[in-house]
C-alpha positions as CSV (number, residue, x, y, z in Angstrom):
1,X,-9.5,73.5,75.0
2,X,-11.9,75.9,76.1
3,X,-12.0,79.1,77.4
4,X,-12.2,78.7,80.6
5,X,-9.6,76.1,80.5
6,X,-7.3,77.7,78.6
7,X,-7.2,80.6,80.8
8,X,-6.4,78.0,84.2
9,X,-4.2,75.8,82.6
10,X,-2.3,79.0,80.8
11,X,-2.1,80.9,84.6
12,X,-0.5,77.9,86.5
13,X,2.3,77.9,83.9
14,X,2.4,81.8,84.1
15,X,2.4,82.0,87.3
16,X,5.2,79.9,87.9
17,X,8.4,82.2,87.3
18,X,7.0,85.1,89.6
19,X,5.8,82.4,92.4
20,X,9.3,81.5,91.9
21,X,10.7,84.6,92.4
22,X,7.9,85.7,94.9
23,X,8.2,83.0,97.2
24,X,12.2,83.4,98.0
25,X,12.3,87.2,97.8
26,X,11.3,87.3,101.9
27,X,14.3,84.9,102.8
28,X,17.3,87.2,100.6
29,X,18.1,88.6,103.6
30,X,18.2,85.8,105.9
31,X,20.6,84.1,103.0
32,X,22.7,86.2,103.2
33,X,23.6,85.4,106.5
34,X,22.9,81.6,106.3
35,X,25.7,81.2,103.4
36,X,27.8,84.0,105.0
37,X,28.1,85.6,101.4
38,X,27.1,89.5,100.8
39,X,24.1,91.2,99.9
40,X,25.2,91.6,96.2
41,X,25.8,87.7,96.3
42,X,22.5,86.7,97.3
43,X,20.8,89.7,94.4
44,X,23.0,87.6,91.9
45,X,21.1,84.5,92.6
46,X,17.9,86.8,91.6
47,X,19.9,88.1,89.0
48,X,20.9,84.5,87.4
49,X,17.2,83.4,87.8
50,X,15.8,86.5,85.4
51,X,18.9,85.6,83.6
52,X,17.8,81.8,82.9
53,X,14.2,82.6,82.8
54,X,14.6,85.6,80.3
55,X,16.8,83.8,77.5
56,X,15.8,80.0,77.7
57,X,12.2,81.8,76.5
58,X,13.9,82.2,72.9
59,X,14.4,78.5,72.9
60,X,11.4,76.8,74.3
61,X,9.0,79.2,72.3
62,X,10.3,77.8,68.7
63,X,11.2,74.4,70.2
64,X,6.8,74.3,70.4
65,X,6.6,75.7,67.2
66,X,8.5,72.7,66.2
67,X,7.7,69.9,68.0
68,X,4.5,70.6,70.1
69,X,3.6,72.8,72.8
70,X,2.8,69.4,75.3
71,X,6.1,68.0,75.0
72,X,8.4,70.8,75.3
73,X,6.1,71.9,78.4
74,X,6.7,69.0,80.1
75,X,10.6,68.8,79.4
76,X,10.9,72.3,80.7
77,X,9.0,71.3,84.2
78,X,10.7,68.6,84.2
79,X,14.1,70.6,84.7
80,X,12.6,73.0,86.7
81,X,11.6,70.1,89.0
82,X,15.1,69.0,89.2
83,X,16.6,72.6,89.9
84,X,14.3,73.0,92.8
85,X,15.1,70.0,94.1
86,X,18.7,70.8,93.5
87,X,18.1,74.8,95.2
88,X,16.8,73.1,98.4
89,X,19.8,71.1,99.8
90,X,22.2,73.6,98.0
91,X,25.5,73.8,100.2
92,X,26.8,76.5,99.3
93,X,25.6,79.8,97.5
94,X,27.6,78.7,94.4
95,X,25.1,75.7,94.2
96,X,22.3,77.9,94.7
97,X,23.5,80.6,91.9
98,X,23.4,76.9,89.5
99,X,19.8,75.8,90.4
100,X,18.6,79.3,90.1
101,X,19.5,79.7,87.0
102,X,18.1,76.4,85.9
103,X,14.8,77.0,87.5
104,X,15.0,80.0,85.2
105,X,15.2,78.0,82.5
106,X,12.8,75.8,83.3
107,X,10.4,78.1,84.1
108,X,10.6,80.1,80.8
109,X,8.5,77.6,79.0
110,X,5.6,78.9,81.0
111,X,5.4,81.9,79.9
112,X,6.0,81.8,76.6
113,X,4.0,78.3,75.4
114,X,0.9,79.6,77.5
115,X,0.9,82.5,75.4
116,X,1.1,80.8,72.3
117,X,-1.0,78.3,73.5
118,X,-3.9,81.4,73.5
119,X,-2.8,82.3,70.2
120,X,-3.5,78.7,68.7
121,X,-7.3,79.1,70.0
122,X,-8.2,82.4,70.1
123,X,-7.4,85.7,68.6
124,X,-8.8,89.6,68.8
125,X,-11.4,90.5,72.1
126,X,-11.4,86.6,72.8
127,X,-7.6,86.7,73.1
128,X,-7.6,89.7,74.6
129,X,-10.4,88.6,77.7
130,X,-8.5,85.3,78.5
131,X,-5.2,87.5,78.6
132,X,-7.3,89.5,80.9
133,X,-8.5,86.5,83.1
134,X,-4.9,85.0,83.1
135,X,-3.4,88.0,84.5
136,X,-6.8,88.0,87.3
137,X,-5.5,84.9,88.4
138,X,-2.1,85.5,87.9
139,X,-2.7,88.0,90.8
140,X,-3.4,85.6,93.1
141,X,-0.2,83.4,93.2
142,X,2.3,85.9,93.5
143,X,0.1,87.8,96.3
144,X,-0.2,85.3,98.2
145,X,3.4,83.6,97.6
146,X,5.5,86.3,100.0
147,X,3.3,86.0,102.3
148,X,3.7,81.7,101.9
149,X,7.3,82.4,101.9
150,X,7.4,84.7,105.2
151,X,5.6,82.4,107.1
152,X,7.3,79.4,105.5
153,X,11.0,80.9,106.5
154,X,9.8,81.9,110.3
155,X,8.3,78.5,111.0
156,X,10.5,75.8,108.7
157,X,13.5,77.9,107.4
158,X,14.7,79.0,104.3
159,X,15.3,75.3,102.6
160,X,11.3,74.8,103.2
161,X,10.7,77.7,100.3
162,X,12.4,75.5,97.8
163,X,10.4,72.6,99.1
164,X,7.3,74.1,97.9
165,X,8.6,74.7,94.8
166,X,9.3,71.3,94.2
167,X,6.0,70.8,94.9
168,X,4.4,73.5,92.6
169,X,6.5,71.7,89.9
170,X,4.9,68.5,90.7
171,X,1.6,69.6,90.3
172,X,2.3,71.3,87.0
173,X,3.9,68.5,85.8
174,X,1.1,65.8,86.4
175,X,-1.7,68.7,84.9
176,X,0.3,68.9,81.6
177,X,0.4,65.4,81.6
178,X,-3.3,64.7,82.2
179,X,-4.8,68.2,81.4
180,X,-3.4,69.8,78.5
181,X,-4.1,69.1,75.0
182,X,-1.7,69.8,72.0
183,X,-3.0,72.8,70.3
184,X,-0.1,73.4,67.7
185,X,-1.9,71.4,65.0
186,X,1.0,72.1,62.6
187,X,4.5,71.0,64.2
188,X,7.7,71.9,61.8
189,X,11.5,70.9,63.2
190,X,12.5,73.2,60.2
191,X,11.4,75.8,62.6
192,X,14.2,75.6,64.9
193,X,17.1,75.6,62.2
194,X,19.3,78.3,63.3
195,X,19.1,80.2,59.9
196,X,15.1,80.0,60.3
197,X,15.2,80.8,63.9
198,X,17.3,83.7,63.5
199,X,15.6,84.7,60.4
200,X,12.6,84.3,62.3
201,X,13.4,86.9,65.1
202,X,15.0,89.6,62.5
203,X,11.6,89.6,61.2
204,X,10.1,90.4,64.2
205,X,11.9,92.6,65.5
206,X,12.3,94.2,62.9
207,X,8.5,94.4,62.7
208,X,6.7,97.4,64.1
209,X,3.2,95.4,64.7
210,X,5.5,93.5,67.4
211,X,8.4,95.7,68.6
212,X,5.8,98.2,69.5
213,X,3.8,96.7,71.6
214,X,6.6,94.5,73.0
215,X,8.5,97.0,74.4
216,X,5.7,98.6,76.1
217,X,5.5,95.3,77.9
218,X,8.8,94.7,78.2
219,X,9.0,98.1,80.1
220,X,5.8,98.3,82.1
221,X,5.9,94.5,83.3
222,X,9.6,94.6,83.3
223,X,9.6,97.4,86.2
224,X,7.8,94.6,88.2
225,X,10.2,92.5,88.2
226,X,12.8,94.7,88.8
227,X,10.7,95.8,91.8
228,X,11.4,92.4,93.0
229,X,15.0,92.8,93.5
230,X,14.8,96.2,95.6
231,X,12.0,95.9,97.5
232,X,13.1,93.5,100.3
233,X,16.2,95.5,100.7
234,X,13.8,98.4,100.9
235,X,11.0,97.4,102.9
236,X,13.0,95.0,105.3
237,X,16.3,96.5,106.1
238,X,15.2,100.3,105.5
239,X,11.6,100.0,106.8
240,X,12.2,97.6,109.4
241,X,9.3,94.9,108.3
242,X,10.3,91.5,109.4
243,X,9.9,88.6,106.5
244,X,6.2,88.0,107.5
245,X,5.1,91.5,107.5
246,X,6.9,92.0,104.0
247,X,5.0,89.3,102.5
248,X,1.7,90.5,104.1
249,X,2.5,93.5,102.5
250,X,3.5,92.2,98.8
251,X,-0.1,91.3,99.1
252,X,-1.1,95.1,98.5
253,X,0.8,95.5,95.2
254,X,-0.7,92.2,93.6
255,X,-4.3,92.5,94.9
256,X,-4.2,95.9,93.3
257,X,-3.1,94.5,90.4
258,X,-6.2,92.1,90.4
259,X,-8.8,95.0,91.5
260,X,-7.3,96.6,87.9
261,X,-7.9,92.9,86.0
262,X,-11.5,92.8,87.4
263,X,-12.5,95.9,86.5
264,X,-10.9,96.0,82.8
265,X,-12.7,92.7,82.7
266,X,-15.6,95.2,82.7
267,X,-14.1,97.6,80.5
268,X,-13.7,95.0,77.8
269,X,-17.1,94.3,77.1
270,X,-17.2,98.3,76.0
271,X,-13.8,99.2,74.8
272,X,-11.2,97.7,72.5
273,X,-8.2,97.0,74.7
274,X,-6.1,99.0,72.8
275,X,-8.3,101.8,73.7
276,X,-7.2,101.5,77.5
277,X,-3.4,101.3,76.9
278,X,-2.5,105.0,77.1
279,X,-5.1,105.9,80.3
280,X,-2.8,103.0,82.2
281,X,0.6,104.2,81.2
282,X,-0.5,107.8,82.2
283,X,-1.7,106.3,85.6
284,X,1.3,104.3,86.2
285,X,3.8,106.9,85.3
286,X,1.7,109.3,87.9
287,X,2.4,107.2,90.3
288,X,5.7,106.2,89.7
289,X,6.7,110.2,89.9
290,X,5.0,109.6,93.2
291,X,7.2,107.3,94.4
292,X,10.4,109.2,92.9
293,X,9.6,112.1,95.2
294,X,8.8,110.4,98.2
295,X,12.0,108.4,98.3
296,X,14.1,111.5,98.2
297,X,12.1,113.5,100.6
298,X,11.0,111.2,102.9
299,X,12.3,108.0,105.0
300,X,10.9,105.1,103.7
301,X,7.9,103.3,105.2
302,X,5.3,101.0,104.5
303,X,2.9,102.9,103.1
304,X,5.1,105.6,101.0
305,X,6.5,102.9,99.3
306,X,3.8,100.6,98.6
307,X,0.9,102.8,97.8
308,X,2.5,104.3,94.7
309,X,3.6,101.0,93.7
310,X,-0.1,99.8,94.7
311,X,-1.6,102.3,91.9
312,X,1.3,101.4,89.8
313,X,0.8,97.8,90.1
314,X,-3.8,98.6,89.6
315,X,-2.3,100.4,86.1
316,X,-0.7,97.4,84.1
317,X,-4.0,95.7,84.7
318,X,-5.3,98.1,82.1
319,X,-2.1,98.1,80.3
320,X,-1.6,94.4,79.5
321,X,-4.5,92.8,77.6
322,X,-4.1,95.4,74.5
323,X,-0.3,94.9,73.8
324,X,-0.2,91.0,74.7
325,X,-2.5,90.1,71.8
326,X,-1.5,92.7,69.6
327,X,2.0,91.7,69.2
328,X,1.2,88.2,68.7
329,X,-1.8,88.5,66.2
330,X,-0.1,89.2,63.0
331,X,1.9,86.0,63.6
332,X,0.4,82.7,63.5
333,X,2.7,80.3,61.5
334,X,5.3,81.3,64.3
335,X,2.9,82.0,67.7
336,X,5.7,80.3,69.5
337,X,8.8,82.1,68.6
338,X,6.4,85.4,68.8
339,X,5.4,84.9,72.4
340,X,8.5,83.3,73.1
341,X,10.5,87.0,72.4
342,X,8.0,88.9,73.9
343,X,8.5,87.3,76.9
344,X,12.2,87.6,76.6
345,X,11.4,91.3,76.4
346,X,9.2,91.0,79.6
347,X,12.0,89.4,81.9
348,X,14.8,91.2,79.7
349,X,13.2,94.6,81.1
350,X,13.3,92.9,84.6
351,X,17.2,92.0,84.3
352,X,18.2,95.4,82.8
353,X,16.2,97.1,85.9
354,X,17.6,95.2,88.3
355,X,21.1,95.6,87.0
356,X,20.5,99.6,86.9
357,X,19.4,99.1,90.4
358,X,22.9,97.4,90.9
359,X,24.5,100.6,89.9
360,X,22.8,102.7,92.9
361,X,24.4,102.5,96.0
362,X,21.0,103.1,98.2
363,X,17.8,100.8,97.3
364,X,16.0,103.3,98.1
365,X,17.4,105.9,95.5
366,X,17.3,103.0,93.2
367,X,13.4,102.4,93.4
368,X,12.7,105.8,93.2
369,X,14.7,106.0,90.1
370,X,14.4,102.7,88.0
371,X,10.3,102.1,88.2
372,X,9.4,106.5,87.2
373,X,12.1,105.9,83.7
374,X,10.6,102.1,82.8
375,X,7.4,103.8,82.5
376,X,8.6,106.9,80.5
377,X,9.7,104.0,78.1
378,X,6.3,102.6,78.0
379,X,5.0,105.9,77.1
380,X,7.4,106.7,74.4
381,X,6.6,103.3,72.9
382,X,2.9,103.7,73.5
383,X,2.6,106.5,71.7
384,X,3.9,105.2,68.8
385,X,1.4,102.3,68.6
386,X,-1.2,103.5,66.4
387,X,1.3,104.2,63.5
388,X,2.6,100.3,64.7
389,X,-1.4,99.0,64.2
390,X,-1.6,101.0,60.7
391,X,1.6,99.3,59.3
């Protein structure tokens, strides 16, 4: 496939586990009256989705390894399909903890065949610019998907959200069916032998050319996620937003993140992506120290919270491109199982953050705490990546 068609195809399928989780984030507090559950409930269903998403990503990764990245995409949408299906005439918030943890599961294959997927075509600046274009367009869905899923509850109700996600599953569906090539040219069931498979992820993690990189992702992209899970709490029943106005608003931290995509776009042309790690951590963890003291000295609104999370969110648009491709380079005869663990890092950071945030009695406290100490992570990691590279 080309470029250009690579880096489409490769967004949908990214972009559908945080659509998923972007699009139902507005209606967690309506939930939790509609089921007449508890707040903590209704954050397990998030909680089960990262859950699903996170650890079916060590599966589906090797499962392409071994028998093909087309068929194991489409089995994966397939379920996904079904859970949504199953999410949207849930009766009771038992149900929905079940189909959210499928459509974690379903999802996973998104994220971690796309990436391998880019691995089978294209390696070094190439990589590194569709990664870069990927994460452009990635932008787009989830900025626009509270906003979707605001309007969506006000007019049609909370069932409606999972409506369109049977939709977006649909439409995947029929462009890996008519759209996407096989690119693993090389399929081995051996792969997914549990003694290989587990031999398979001891070497990597084992390996510093991956661990290194990985957990700067897993810490830096995993504090988004875990933003996720505090931010209605936050912004709606602290700030007073109403579900529209919060999804209008998600729009500031995901457009920021595409203004950072567009202009390292720029910066790639010049600068090794590796080069541009360290200036976005830095940037990021400024902002993040921002955001610590504003939620202890003043009440929360709007703009203290999203601005620093705004800058925060413009920062991993420098910060991704560089690790993505560098912890997968070293690895061809196992791309899968390598992307597949990096995402598992990725959503892994999401679920520990948002079971920290658990621990804190006030959201606000919570976000003020969990987003400044992911990114002191990504520093300490970042700064050991050039000994990582030498090795």
């Amino acid at each position: 496939m080309s470029a250009n068609r690579t880096a489409i195809l490769g967004a949908i399928l990214v972009a559908l586990g945080p659509i998923s989780m972007a699009l139902y984030t507005p209606a967690m507090p309506t939930l939790v009256v509609a089921f007449g559950t508890s707040i903590a409930t209704v954050k397990l269903t998030l909680t089960a989705y990262f859950a699903g998403f996170a650890l079916a990503q060590l599966v589906c990764g090797p499962l392409s390894d071994a028998y093909g990245r087309r068929p194991v995409t489409l089995a994966f949408m397939l379920l996904y399909l079904v859970a949504s299906a199953l999410a949207l005439w849930a009766p009771t918030v038992d149900i929905l903890l079940v189909a959210r943890l499928l459509q974690g599961i379903g999802a996973a294959a998104g994220v971690a065949i796309a990436r391998a997927i880019v691995r089978d075509l294209f390696t070094g600046q190439d990589a590194a610019r569709i990664m870069n274009t990927i994460g452009i367009m990635l932008a787009v869905g989830p900025a626009l998907s509270p906003t979707i899923g605001g309007i969506t509850l006000e007019l049609f109700g909370w069932h409606a959200i999972f409506g369109l996600m049977v939709l977006y599953g649909a439409v995947v569906i029929g462009l890996v069916v008519f759209a996407m090539t096989e690119t693993n040219r090389r399929p081995d069931p051996a792969l997914v032998h549990p003694v290989r498979l587990v031999a398979a992820y001891g070497r990597l993690i084992v390996d510093p050319r991956f661990i290194v990189p990985s957990t700067v992702l897993g810490a830096g992209i995993g504090a988004l996620y875990a933003l996720g899970t505090m931010l209605p709490f936050v912004l709606i029943d602290r700030a007073g937003l109403t579900p529209t106005q919060f999804g209008f608003g998600m729009m500031a931290q995901s457009l920021s993140f595409a203004a950072g995509g567009l202009i390292m776009r720029k910066l790639l042309v010049r600068f090794d992506a590796n080069r541009l790690v360290m200036p976005g951590i830095l940037l990021g963890l400024a902002a993040a120290l921002v955001l610590a003291v504003l939620m202890r000295t003043v009440p929360p609104t709007f703009f203290t919270v999203m601005l620093p999370i705004g800058v925060y969110a413009f920062s991993l648009a420098l910060i991704m491109p560089g690790p993505s491709t560098g912890a997968l380079a070293p690895f061809p005869h196992m791309a899968g199982a390598a992307a597949a663990l990096l995402g598992f890092m990725q959503m892994g950071g999401g679920l520990l953050g948002s079971l920290a945030a658990a621990l804190f009695g006030d959201p606000v406290t919570a976000i003020g705490t969990i987003l400044p100490a992911m990114m002191a992570i990504a520093l300490a990691a970042a700064l050991l990546a050039p000994k990582a590279r030498k090795a």
